[in-house]
PAPANU-583799 format. One record per residue (C-alpha): residue number from 1; residue in three letters; z, x, y. Coordinates in steps of 0.25 Angstrom, whole numbers. Layout:
<zados>
{num->NUM; residuo->ala; pz->Z; px->X; py->Y}
...
</zados>
This chain:
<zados>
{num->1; residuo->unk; pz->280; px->155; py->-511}
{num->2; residuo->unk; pz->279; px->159; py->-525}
{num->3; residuo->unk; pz->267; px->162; py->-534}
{num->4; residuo->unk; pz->267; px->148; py->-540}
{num->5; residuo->unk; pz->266; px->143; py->-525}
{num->6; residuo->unk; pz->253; px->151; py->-521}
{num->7; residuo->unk; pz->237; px->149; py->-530}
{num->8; residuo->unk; pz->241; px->163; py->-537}
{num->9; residuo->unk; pz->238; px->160; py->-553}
{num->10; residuo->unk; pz->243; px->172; py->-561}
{num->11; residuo->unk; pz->231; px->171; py->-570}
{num->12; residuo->unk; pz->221; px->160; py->-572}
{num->13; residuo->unk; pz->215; px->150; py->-561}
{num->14; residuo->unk; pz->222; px->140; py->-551}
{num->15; residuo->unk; pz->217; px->131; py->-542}
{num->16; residuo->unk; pz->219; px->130; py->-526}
{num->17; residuo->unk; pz->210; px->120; py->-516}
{num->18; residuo->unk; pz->205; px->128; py->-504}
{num->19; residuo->unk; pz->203; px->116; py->-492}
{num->20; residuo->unk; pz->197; px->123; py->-478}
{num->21; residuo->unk; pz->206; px->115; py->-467}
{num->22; residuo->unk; pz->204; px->114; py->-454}
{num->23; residuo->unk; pz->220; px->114; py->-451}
{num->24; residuo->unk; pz->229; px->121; py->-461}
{num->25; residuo->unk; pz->242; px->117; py->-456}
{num->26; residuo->unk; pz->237; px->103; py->-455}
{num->27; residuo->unk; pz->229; px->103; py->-472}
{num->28; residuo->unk; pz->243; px->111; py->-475}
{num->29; residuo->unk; pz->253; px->99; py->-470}
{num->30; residuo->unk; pz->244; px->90; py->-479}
{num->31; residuo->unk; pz->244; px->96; py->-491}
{num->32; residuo->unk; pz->257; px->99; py->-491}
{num->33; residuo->unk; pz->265; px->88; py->-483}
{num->34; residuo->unk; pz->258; px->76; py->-487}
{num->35; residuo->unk; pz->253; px->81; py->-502}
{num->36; residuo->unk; pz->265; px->89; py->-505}
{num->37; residuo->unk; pz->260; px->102; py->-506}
{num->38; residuo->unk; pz->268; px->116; py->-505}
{num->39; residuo->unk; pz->262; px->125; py->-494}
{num->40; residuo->unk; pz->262; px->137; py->-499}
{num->41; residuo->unk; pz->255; px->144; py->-490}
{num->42; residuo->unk; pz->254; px->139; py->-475}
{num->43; residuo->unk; pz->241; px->147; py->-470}
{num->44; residuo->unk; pz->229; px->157; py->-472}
{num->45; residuo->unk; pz->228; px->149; py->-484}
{num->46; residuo->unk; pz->237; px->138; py->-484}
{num->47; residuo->unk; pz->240; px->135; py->-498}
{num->48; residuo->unk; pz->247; px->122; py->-502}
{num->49; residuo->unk; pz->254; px->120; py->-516}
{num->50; residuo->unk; pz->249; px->107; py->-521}
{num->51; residuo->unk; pz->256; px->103; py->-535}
{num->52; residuo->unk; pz->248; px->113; py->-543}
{num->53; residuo->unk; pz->237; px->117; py->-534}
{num->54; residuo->unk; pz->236; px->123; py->-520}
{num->55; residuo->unk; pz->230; px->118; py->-507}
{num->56; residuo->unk; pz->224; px->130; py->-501}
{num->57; residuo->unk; pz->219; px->130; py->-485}
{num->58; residuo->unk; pz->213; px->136; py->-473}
{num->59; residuo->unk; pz->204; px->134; py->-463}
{num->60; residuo->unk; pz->187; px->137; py->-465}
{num->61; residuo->unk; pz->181; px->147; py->-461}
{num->62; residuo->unk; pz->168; px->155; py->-463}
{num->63; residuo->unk; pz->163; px->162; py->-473}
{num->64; residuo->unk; pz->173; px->175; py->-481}
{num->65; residuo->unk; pz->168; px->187; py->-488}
{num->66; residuo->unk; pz->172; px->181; py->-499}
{num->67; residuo->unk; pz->164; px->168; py->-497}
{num->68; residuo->unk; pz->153; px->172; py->-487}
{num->69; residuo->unk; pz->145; px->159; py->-486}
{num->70; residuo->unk; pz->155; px->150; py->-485}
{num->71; residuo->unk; pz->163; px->142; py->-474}
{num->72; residuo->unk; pz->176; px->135; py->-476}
{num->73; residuo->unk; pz->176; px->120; py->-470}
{num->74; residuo->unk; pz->185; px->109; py->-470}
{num->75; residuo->unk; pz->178; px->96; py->-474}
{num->76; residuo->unk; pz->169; px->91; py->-461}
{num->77; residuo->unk; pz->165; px->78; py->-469}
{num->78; residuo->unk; pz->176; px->69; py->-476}
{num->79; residuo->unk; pz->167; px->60; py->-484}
{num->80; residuo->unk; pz->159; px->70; py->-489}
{num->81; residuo->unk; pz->168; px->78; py->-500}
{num->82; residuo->unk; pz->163; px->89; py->-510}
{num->83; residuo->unk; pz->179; px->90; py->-518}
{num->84; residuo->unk; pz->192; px->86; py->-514}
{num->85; residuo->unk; pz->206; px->89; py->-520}
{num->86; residuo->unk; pz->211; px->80; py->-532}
{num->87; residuo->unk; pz->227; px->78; py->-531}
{num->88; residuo->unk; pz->230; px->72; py->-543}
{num->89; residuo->unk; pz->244; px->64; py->-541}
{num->90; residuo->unk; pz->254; px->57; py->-551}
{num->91; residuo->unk; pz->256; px->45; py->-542}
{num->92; residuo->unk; pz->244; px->43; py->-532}
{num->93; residuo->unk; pz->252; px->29; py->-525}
{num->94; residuo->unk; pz->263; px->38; py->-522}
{num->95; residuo->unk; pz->255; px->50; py->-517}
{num->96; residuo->unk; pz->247; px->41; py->-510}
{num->97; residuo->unk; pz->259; px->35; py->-504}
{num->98; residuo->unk; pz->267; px->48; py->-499}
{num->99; residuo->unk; pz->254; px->56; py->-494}
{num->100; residuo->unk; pz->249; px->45; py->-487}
{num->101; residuo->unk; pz->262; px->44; py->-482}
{num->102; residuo->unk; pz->261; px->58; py->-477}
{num->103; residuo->unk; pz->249; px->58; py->-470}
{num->104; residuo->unk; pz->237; px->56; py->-480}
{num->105; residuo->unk; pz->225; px->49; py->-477}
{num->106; residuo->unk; pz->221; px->43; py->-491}
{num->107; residuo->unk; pz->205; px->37; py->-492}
{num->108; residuo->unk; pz->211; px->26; py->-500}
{num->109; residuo->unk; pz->224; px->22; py->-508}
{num->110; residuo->unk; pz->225; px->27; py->-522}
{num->111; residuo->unk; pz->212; px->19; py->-529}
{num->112; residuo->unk; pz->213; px->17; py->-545}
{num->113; residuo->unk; pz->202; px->21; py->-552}
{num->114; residuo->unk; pz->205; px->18; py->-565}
{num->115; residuo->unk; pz->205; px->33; py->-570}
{num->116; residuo->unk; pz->213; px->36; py->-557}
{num->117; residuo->unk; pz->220; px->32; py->-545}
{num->118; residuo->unk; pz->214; px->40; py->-533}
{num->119; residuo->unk; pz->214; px->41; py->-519}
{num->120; residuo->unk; pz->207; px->51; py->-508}
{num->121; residuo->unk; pz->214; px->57; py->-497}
{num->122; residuo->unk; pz->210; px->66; py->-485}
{num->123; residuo->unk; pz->217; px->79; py->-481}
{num->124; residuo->unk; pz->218; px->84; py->-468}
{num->125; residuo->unk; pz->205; px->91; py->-467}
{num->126; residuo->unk; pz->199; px->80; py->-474}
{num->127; residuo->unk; pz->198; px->84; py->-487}
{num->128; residuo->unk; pz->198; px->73; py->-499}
{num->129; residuo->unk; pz->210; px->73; py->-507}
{num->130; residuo->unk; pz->210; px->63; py->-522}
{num->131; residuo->unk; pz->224; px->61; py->-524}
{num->132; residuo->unk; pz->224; px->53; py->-539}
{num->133; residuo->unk; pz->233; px->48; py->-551}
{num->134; residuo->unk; pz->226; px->47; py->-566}
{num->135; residuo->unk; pz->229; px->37; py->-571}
{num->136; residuo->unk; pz->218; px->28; py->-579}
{num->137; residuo->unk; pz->214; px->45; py->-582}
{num->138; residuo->unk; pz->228; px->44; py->-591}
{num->139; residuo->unk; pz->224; px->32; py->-599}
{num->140; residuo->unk; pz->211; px->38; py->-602}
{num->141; residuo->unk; pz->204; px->31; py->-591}
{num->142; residuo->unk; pz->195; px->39; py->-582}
{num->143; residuo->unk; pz->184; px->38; py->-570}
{num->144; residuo->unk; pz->170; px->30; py->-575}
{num->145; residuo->unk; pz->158; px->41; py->-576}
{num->146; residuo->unk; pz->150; px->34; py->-566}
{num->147; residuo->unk; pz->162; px->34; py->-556}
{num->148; residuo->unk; pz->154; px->45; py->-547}
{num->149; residuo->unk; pz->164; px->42; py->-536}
{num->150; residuo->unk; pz->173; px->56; py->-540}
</zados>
């Protein structure tokens, strides 16, 4: 493992996305078998190498020194969702194609949008995952303002 492998900038900001999962091995298989991402690190966290982020994981717990009033959860309600992660993808039919192929359970095929073709997926835990290619977004198309459906 080397330093560009781990969420260590030498100087500025990056960003990582924690997700409290109820089974490491099993949130660790998916993000990196079926997405393609590089496990870095396997537990206590799990960090998974995805593109130019990371997947960070563990399970919930109570509340830390650190963050005293708070308790770590994995989602108990999957149509109730307060953010998800945003892949962003150079080819969503073949993404869609390979990670269904693997094992993921996509809401929808890939919908065109006009501004974008998109599509929902769930990972193991049930967290929501956009998986979506610009493409009207290049030509100067983009979603109407009164298109409150995110």
């Amino acid at each position: 493992m080397g330093r560009d492998d781990i969420p260590a900038p030498g100087e500025g900001v990056l960003v990582t996305h924690f997700l409290t999962v109820r089974d490491v091995a099993r949130s660790r298989r998916f993000y990196s078998k079926v997405i393609g991402g590089q496990v870095v690190l396997a537990e206590n966290p799990c960090i998974v190498k995805l593109s130019n982020s990371w997947i960070i994981m563990n399970p919930g717990g109570g509340p830390t020194p650190d963050k005293p009033d708070v308790t770590l959860v994995p989602p108990s309600d999957p149509q109730t969702v307060s953010s998800f992660l945003n892949l962003r993808v150079a080819d969503i039919e073949t993404c869609y194609a390979q990670w269904s192929a693997k094992g993921a359970r996509f809401l929808t095929p890939p919908i065109d949008r006009s501004a974008e073709i998109r599509c929902y997926m769930r990972d193991p835990d049930g967290y929501l995952i956009e998986v979506g290619q610009a493409t009207g977004m290049l030509k100067g198309i983009f979603a109407r303002t009164d298109d409150t459906s995110g």
